[in-house]
N, C-alpha and C positions, 0 to 999 in steps of 0.2 A: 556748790553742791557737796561741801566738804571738802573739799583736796584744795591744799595752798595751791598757788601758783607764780614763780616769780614775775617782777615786773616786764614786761617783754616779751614773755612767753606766750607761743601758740599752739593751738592744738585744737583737734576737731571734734566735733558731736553729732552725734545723729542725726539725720537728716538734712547730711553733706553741711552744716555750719559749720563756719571758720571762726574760731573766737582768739583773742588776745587778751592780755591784762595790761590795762594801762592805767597809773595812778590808780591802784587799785580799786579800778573799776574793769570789769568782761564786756569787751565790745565783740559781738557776733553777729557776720554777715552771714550770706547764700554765698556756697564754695562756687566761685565762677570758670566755666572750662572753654579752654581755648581747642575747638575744633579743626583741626588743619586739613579734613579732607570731604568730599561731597555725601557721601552714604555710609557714614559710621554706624558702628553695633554699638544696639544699648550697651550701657554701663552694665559688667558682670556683677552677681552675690555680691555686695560688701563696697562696692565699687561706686564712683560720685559722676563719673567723668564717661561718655562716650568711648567707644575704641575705633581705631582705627587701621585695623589687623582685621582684615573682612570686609564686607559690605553688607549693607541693607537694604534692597533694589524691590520692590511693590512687594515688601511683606517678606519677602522671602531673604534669609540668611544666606550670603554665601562666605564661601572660604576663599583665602589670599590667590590670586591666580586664576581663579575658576571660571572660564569661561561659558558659555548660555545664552540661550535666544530665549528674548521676552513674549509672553503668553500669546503678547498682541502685535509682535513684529513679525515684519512680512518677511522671510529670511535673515532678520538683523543678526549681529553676531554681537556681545559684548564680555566683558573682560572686566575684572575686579585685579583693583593694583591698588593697595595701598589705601583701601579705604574709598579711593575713586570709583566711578563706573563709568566707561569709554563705550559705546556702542557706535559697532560702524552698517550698515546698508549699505545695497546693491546699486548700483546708478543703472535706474531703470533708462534706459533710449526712447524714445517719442517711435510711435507707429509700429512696424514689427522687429520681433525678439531677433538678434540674430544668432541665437541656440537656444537648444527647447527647455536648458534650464533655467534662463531667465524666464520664460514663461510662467514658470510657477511662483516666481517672487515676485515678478512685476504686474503690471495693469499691462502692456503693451500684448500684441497681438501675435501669436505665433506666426513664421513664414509660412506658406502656401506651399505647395509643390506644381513644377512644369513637369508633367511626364507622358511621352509620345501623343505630346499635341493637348493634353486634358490637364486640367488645374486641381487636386486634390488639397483639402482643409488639412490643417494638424490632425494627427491622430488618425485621419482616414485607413481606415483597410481595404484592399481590392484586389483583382485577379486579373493576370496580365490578359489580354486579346487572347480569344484560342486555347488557354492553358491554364486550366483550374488548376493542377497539382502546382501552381507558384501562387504565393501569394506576398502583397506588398503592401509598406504601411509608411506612409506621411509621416515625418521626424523631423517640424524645424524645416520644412524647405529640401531635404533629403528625404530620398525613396530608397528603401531596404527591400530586398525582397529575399524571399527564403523558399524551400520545397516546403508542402503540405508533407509532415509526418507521417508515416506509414504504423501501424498495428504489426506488433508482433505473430508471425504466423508458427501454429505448432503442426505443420505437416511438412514431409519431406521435401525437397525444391522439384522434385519430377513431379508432385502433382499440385506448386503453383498456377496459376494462370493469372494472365494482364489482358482483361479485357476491354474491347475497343470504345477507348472515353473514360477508361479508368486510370484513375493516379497509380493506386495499388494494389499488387497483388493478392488473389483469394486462393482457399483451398480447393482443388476440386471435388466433390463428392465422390467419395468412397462407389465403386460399383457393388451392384448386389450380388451375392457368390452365388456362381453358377451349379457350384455342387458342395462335396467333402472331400477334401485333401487327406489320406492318411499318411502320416511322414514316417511311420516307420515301414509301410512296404510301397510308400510311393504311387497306390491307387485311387485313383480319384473315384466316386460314388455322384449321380446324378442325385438332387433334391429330390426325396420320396423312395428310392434306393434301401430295399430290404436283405441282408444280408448275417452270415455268422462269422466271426472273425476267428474261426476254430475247434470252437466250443460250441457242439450240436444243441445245447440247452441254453447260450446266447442269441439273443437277437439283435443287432444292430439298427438303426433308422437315419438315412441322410436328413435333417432338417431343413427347413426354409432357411432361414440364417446361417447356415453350413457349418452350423454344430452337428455334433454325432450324437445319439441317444443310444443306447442300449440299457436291455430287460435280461434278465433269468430265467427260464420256463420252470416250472417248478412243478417233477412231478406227483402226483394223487394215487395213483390207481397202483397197487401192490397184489403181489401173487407169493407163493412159495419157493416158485421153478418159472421166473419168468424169460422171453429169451431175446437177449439183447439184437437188434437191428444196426450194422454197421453203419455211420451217418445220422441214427435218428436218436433223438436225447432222449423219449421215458422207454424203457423195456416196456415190449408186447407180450400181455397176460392173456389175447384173444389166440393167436396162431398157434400154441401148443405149448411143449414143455422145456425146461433145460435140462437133464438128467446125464451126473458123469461125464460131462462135455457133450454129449449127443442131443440134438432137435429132435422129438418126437412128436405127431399132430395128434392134433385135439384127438379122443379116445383110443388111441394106439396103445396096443396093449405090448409091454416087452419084459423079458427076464431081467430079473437083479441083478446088477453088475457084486452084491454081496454075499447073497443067497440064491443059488441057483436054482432052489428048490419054492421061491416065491416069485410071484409075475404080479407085475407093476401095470398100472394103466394112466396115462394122462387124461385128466379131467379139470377143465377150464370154469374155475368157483368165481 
C-alpha cells in the first residue's frame, strides 16, 4: 500500500488485521482476543478486543461493582466484578415461609395464624370479639393488632361525646340560642324581642339565630314650630306649636315675645 516495511515487522489494519512482513511478502490474519472473563463489553471506538471493565448481562451495560436484580429473577441479587456476573437467590424452604418476606420471593406458602381458638390466612384483617375500635392483621404466622384511628375533632373537649358502641368521639350539636346576649350591658333579649338601645329613632330585633338587627326610623313629616315629645323620635306637628321654649295648642292665640304690639296664633299646616 506504499509504506516499506522492515522484514519482521508488525502492524495492524483495519478491520482488527494483524499483518507481518516475511521475505518480503504481508501475511495478514484476524486479530485474535483472548477473553478472561464471562460478560465482557463490546470493544470501544477504535477498539478490536472486548473489555473487561464492566459487564454485559441481557443487553444491558453495567459498571464495575454494580450490583442488580435481573428483569426476570425472583429476588436474585447479582453483582458485576471484573467483567464476571455472580448472582445469588433466596433458598426458598419447601411448604410454609417462615417470614413474610420470603413470601414474596418464594413459591412457598405464607404461615397461617392461631389466634383465640381461629386460624387467620396471611394478610387477613379482622376485629377482635366485642371490640370494633381494635383491629388485627395476619403477618407470617404473627397477629398485630392496633386501635382503629380516630378523626380529628374541631370542637371544644366539653362538648365531645363517646357514644355507646362507638370507637370515637363526636361533636355535640351546638344548642339553638334561646335568645340575644348583649355584652356590653349584659341583657339578654328573648327571640322576637323589640326594643331601643337609647336612641328613640333606633329599633332593635332579637332574631331566631340570636343575632341582633336593628333599623333607623326616619322621619317625614316637617313643620316650622314643631314640638318635640321626650322619648319619642319624629317631633309632633299635630299637638300644637313650639314658640320661645313655650308649648302652645293647636289655635292658641299669644303675644310676641318680640313685639308686644303683634299677637301670634298656632296653626297646624
Amino acid at each position: 500500500r506504499g509504506i516499506p516495511r522492515e522484514p519482521g515487522a508488525r502492524w495492524m489494519e483495519p478491520g482488527c488485521q494483524s499483518c507481518t512482513c516475511q521475505g518480503g511478502r504481508v501475511l495478514c490474519d484476524a486479530m485474535s482476543c483472548s477473553v478472561p472473563c464471562s460478560h465482557p463489553l463490546p470493544a470501544p471506538a477504535g477498539g478490536c478486543c472486548p473489555t473487561c471493565t464492566g459487564c454485559l448481562h441481557d443487553g444491558v451495560a453495567r459498571a464495575e461493582g454494580d450490583v442488580f436484580s435481573p428483569s426476570n429473577g425472583n429476588c436474585t441479587v447479582c453483582v458485576c466484578l471484573a467483567g464476571n456476573v455472580s448472582c445469588l437467590s433466596p433458598e426458598c424452604p419447601p411448604g410454609s415461609c417462615p417470614s413474610p418476606s420470603l413470601a414474596d420471593c418464594c413459591s412457598c406458602t405464607p404461615e397461617k395464624c392461631n389466634f383465640r381458638g381461629r386460624t387467620y390466612v396471611h394478610g387477613a384483617r379482622f376485629s377482635l370479639d366485642g371490640d370494633d375500635c381494635t383491629t388485627c392483621v395476619c403477618q407470617g404466622g404473627e397477629v398485630e393488632c392496633s386501635f382503629t384511628p380516630c378523626p380529628m375533632l374541631d370542637c371544644p373537649q366539653h362538648q365531645r361525646h363517646l357514644g355507646p358502641g362507638q370507637c370515637c368521639s363526636t361533636c355535640r350539636d351546638t344548642p339553638a340560642p334561646a335568645g340575644c346576649f348583649l355584652d356590653d350591658n349584659g341583657v339578654e333579649f328573648p327571640v322576637g324581642q323589640i326594643w331601643s338601645p337609647g336612641d328613640p329613632c333606633e329599633l332593635c330585633i332579637c332574631q331566631a339565630d340570636g343575632s341582633v338587627s336593628c333599623q333607623r326610623t326616619d322621619c317625614v313629616e316637617t313643620c316650622p314650630y314643631p314640638i318635640r315629645i321626650p322619648g319619642q323620635c319624629c317631633p309632633d306637628c299635630s299637638a300644637g306649636c313650639t314658640y320661645m321654649g313655650r308649648i302652645f295648642s293647636n289655635n292658641e292665640t299669644f303675644p310676641s315675645a318680640l313685639d308686644p304690639c303683634l299677637s301670634c296664633i298656632c296653626l297646624v299646616r
